[in-house]
C-alpha positions in Angstrom: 1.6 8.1 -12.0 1.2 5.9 -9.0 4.9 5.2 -6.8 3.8 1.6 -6.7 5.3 1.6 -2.9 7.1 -1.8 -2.4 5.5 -3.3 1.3 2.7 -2.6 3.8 3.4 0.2 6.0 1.7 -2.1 9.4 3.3 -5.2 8.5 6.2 -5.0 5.8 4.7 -7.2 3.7 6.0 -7.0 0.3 3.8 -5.8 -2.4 5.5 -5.6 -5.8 3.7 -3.6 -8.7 1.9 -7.1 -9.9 -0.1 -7.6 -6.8 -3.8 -6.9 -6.2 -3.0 -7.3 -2.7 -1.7 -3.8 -2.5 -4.9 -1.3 -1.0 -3.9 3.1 -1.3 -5.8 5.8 0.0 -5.8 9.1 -1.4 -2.5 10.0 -0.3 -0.8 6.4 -1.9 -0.4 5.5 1.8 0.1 1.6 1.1 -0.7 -1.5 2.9 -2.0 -5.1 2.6 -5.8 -6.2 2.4 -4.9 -8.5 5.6 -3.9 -5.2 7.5 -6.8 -2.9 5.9 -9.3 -5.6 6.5 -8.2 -6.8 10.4 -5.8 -4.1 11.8 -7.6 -1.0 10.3 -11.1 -1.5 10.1 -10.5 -0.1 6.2 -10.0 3.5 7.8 -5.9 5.1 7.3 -4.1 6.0 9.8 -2.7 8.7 8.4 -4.9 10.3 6.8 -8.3 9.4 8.4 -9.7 8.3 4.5 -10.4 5.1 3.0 -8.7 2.4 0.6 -9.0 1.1 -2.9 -7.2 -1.6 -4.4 -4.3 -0.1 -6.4 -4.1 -1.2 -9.4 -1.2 -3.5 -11.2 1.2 -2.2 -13.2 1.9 -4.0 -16.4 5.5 -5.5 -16.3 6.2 -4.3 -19.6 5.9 -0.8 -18.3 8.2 -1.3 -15.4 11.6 -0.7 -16.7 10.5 3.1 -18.4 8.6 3.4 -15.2 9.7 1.8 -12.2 8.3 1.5 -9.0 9.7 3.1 -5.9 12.3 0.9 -4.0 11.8 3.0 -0.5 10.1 1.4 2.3 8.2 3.2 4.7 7.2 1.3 8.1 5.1 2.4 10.5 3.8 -0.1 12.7 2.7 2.6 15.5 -0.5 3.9 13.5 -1.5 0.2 13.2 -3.3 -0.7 15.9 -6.8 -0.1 14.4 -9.2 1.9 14.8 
């Protein structure tokens, strides 16, 4: 099951479990299409791989499984590639 991470880790951006604005990589490393799309060339900074949109969770499903409240930030690893 997906954390559903709750912001961009560039930009802070929120990105509650109903947005298709939220983009993963492999490793659920999360950020926002603007930052994929203009800061990182589509290319993670952590890991090197690429993104897909992540998918929305249905808000019905969100009280037996919530998503995670802890915000990670790393604004460093954002300067593109």
């Amino acid at each position: 099951m997906l954390e559903m991470r709750p912001s961009c880790e560039c930009c802070d951006k929120d990105l509650p479990p109903s947005t298709t604005e939220a983009m993963i990589c492999s490793f659920e490393c999360t950020f926002c299409r603007e930052c994929v799309d203009d800061r990182l060339a589509g290319i993670c900074p952590n890991c090197g791989g690429g993104f897909s949109q992540r998918p929305p969770r249905a808000e019905i499903l969100l009280e037996k499984y919530p998503a995670a409240i802890e915000r990670t930030l790393m604004p460093d690893n954002c300067g593109g590639h």
